[in-house]
Structure formats: C-alpha cells, structure tokens
N, CA, C and O atoms as a GROMACS GRO file, in nm:
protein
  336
    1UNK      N    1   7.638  13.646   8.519
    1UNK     CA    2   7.719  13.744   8.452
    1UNK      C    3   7.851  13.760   8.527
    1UNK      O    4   7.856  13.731   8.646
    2UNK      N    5   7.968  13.810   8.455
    2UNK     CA    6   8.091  13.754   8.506
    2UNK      C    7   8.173  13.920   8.482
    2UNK      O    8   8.199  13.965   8.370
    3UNK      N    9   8.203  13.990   8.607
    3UNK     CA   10   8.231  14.115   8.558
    3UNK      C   11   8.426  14.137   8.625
    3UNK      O   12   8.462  14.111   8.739
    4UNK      N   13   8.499  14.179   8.535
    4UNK     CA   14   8.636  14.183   8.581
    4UNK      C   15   8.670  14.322   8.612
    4UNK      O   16   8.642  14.407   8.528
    5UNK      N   17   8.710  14.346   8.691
    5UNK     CA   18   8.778  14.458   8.793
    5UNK      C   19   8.893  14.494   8.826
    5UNK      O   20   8.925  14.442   8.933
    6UNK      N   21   8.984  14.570   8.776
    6UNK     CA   22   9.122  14.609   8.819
    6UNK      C   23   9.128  14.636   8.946
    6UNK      O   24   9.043  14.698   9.009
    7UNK      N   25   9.247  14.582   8.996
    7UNK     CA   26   9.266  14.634   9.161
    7UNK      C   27   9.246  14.724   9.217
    7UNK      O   28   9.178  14.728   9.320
    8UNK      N   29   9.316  14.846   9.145
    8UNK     CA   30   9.302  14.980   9.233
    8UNK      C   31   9.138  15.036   9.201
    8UNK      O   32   9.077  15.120   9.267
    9UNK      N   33   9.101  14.977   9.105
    9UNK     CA   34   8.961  15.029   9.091
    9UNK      C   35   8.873  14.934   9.205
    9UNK      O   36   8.752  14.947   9.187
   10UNK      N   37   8.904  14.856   9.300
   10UNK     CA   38   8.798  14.793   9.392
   10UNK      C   39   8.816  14.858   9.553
   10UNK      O   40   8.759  14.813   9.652
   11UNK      N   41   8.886  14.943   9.550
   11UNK     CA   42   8.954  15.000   9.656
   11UNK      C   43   8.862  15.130   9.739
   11UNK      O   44   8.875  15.170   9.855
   12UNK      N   45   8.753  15.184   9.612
   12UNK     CA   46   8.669  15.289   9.662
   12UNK      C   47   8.492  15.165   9.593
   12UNK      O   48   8.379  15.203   9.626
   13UNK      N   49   8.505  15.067   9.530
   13UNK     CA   50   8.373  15.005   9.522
   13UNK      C   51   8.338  14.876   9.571
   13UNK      O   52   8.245  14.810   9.524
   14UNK      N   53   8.446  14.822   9.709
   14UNK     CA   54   8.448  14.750   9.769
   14UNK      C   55   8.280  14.682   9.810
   14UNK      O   56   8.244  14.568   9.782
   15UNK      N   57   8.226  14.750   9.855
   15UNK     CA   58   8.113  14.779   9.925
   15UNK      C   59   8.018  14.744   9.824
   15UNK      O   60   7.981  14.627   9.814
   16UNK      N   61   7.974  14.835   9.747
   16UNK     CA   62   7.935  14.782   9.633
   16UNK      C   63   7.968  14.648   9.557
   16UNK      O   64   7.879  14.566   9.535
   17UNK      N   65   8.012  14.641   9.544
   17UNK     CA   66   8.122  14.470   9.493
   17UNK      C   67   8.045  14.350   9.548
   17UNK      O   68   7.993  14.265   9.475
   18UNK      N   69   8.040  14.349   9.697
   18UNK     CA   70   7.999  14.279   9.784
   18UNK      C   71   7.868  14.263   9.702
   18UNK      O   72   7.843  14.182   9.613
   19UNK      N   73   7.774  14.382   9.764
   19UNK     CA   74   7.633  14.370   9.699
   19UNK      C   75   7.609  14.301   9.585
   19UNK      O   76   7.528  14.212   9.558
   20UNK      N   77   7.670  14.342   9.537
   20UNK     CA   78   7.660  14.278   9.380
   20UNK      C   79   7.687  14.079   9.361
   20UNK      O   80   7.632  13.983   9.308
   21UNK      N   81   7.803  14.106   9.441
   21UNK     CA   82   7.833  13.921   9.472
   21UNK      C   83   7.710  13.854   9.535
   21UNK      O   84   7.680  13.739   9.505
   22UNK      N   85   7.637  13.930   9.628
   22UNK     CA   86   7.529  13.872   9.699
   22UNK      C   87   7.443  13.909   9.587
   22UNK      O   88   7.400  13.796   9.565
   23UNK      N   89   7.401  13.963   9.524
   23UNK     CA   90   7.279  13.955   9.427
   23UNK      C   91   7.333  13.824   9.300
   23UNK      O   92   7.304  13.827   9.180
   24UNK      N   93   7.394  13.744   9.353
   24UNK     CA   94   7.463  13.630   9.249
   24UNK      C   95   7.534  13.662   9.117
   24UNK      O   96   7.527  13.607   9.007
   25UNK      N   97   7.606  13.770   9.163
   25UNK     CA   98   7.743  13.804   9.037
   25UNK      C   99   7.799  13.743   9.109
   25UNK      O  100   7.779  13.707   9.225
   26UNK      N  101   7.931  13.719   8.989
   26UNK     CA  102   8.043  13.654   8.993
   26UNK      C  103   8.164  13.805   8.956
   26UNK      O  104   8.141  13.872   8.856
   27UNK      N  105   8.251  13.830   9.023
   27UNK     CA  106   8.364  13.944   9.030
   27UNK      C  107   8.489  13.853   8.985
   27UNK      O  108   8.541  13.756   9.040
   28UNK      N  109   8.514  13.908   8.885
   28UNK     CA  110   8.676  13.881   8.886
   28UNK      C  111   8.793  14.003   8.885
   28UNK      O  112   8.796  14.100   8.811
   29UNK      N  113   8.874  13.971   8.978
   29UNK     CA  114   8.971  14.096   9.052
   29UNK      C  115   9.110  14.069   8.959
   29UNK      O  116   9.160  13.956   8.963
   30UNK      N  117   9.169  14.171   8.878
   30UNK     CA  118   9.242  14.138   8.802
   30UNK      C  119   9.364  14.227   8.842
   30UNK      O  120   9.348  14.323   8.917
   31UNK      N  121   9.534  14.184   8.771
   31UNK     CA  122   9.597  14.292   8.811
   31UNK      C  123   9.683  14.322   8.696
   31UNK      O  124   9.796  14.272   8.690
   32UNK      N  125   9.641  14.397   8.608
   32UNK     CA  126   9.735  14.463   8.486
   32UNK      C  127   9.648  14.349   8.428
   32UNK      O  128   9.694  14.245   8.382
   33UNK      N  129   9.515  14.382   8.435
   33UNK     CA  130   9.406  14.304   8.356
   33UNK      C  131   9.436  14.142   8.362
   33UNK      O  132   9.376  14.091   8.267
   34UNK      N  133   9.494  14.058   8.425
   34UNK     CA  134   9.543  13.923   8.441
   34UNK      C  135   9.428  13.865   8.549
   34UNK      O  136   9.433  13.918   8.660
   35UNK      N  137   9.367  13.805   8.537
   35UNK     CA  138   9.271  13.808   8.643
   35UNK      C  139   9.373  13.688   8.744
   35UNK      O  140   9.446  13.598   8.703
   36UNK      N  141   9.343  13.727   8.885
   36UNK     CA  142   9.413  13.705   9.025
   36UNK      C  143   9.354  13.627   9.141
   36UNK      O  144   9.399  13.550   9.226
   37UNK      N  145   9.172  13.702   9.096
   37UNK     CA  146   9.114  13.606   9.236
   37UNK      C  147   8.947  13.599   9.181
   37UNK      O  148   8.947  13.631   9.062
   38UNK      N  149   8.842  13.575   9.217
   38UNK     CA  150   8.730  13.546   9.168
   38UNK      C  151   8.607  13.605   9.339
   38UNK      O  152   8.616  13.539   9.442
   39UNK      N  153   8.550  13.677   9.335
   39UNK     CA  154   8.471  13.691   9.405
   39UNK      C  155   8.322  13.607   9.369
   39UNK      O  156   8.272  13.635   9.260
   40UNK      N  157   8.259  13.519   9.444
   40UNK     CA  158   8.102  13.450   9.389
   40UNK      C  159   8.041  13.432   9.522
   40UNK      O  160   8.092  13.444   9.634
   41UNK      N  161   7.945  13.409   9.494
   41UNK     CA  162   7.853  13.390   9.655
   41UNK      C  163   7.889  13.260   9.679
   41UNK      O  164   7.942  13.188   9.594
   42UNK      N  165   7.856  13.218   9.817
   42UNK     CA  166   7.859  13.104   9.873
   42UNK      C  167   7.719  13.039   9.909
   42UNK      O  168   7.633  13.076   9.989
   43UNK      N  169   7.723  12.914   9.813
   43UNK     CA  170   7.588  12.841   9.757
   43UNK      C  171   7.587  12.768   9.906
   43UNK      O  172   7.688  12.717   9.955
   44UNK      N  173   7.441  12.772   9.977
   44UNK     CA  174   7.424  12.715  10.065
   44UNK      C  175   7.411  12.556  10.076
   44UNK      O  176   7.413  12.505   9.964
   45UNK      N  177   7.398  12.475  10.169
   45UNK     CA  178   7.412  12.314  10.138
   45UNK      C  179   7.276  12.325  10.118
   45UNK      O  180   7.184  12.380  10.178
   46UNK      N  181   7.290  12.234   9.984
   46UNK     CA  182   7.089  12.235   9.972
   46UNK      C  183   7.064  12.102  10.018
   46UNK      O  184   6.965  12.058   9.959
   47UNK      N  185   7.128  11.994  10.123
   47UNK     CA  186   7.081  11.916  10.184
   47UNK      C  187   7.141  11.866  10.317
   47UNK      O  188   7.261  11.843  10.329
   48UNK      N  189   7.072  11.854  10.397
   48UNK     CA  190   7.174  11.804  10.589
   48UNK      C  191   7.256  11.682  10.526
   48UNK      O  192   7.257  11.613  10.424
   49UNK      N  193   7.316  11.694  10.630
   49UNK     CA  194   7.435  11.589  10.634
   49UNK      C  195   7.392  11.497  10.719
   49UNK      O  196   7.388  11.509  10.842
   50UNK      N  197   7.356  11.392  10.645
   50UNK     CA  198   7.272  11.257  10.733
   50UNK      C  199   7.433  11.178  10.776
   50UNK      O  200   7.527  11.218  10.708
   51UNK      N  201   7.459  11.096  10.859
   51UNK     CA  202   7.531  11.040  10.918
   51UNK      C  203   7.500  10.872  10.876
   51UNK      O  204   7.407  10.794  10.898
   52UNK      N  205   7.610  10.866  10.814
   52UNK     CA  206   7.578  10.693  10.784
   52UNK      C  207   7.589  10.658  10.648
   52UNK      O  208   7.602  10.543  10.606
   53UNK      N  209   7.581  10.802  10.556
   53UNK     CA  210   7.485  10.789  10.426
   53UNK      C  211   7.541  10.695  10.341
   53UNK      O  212   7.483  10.616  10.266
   54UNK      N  213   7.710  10.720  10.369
   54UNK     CA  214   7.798  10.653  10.256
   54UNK      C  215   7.819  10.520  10.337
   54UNK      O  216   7.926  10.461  10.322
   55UNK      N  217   7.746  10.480  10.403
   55UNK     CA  218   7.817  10.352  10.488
   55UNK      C  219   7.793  10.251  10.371
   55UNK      O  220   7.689  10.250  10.306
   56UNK      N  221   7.934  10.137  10.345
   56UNK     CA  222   7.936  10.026  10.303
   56UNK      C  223   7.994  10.098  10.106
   56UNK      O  224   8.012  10.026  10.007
   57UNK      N  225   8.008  10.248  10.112
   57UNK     CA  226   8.074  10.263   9.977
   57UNK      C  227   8.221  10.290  10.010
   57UNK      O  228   8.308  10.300   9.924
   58UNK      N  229   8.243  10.303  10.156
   58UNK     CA  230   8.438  10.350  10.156
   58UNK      C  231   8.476  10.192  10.196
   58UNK      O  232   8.410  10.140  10.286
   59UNK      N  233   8.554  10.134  10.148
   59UNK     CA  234   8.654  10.049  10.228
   59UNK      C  235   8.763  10.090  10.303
   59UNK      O  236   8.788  10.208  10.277
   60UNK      N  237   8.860  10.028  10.410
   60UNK     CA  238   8.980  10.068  10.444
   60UNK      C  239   9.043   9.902  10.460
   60UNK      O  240   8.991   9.804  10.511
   61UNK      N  241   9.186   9.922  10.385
   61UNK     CA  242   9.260   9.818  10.365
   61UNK      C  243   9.269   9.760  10.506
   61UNK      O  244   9.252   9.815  10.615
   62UNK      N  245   9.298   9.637  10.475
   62UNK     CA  246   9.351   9.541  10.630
   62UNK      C  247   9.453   9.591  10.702
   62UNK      O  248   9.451   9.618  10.822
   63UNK      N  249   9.562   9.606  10.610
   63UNK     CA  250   9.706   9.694  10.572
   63UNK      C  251   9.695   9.840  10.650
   63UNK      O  252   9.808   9.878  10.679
   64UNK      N  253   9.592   9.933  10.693
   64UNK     CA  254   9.589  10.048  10.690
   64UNK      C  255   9.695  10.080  10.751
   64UNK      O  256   9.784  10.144  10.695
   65UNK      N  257   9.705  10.029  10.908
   65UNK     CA  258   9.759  10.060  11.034
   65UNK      C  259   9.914  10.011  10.996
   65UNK      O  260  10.008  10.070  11.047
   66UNK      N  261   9.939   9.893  10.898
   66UNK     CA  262  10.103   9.845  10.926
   66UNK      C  263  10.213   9.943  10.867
   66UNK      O  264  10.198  10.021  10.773
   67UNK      N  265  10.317   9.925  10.936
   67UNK     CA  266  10.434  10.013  10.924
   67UNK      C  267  10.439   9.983  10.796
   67UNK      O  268  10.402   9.877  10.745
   68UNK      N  269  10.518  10.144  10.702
   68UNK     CA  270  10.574  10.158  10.586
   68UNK      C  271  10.672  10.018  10.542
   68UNK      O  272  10.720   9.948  10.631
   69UNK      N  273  10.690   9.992  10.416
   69UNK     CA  274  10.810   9.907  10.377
   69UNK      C  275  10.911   9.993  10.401
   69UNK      O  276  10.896  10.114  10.415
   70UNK      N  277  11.050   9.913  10.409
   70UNK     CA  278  11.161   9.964  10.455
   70UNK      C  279  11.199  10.044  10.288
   70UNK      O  280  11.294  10.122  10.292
   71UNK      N  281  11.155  10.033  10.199
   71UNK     CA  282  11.246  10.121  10.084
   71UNK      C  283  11.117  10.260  10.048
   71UNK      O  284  11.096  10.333   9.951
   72UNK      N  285  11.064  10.245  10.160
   72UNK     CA  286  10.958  10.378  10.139
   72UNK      C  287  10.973  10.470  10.214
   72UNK      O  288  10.943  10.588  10.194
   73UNK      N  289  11.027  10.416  10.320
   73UNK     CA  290  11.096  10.492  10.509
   73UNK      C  291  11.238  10.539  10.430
   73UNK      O  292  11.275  10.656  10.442
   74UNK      N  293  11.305  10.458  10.360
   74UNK     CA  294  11.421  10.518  10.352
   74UNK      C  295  11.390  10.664  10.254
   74UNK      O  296  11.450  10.770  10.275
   75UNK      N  297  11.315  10.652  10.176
   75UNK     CA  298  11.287  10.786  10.091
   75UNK      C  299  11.256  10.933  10.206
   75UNK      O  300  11.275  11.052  10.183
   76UNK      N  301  11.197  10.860  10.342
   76UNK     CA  302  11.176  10.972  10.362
   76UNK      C  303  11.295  11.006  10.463
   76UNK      O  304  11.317  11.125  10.486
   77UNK      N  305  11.372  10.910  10.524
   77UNK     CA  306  11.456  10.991  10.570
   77UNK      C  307  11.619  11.029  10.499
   77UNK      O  308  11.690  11.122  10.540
   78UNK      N  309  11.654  10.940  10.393
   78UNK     CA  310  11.700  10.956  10.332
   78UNK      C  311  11.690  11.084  10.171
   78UNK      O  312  11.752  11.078  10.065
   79UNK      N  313  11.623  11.152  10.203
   79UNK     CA  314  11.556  11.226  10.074
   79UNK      C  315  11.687  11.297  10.085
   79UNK      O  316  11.749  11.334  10.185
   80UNK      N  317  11.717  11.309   9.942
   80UNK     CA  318  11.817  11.427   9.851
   80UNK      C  319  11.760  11.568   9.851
   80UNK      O  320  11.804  11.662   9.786
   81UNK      N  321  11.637  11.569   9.950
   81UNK     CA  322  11.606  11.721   9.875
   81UNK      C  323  11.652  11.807   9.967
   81UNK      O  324  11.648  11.758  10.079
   82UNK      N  325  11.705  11.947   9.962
   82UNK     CA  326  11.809  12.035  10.024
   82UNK      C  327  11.702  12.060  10.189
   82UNK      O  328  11.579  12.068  10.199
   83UNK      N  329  11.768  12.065  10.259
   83UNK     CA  330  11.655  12.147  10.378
   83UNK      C  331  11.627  12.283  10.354
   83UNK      O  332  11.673  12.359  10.269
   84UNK      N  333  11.536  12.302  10.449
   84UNK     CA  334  11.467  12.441  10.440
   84UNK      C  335  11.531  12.516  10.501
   84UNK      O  336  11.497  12.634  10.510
   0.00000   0.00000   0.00000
C-alpha cells in the first residue's frame, strides 16, 4: 500500500512514518501534493556475495589501458563549454 503525505504534515508523524515504513509501507512525501521523495524499507540481500560468481561473463578490451585518440583528448581539453 502506497500512502502520500504533505510535508508539513510529516513534521509531528515522523516517528510514526518510520514504523509504518518498517511494517513494509511504502510513504510518499509530497510538496503542494507533487510527490518529492519516496520512503520504503530496505529489502535485505536474500543471497551472500560469492566471489568469482560472474567469472568468464565480463570481458575487458586489450585496448583498456591505451591512451585516448588524439580527437577525443582534444574534446576534453579543448571543450567550448563555459567554466565553472
């Protein structure tokens, strides 16, 4: 169930809120009814992280390590875009 909440109204049911997220609601925090942010529980890993698992599904190019081409270097120091 998916319940939306105006801002100033979470300000005295904070606390409550929480509870409710931990009993597996989902909160949505809205402002002038626009919803802004999403409160949900955090689903635990439902399995360890074995080491190895993906071995032989990533490749990495031969290429990884060699320097940029020269018209890819120039983009970056050459860039048109204004400084910060």
């Amino acid at each position: 169930m998916i319940t939306t909440i105006n801002i100033p109204e979470t300000t005295d049911q904070f606390t409550e809120l929480l509870h409710r997220v931990q009993a597996g609601e989902e909160i949505l925090l809205a402002q002038n009814g626009v919803a802004i942010a999403r409160l949900v529980p955090i689903q635990p890993h439902t399995q360890p992280r074995i080491p190895g698992q993906d071995k032989g599904k990533v490749a990495i190019a031969p290429d990884f390590n060699a320097p940029l081409p020269d018209h890819i270097l120039n983009d970056f120091f050459n860039s048109n875009l204004p400084n910060p």
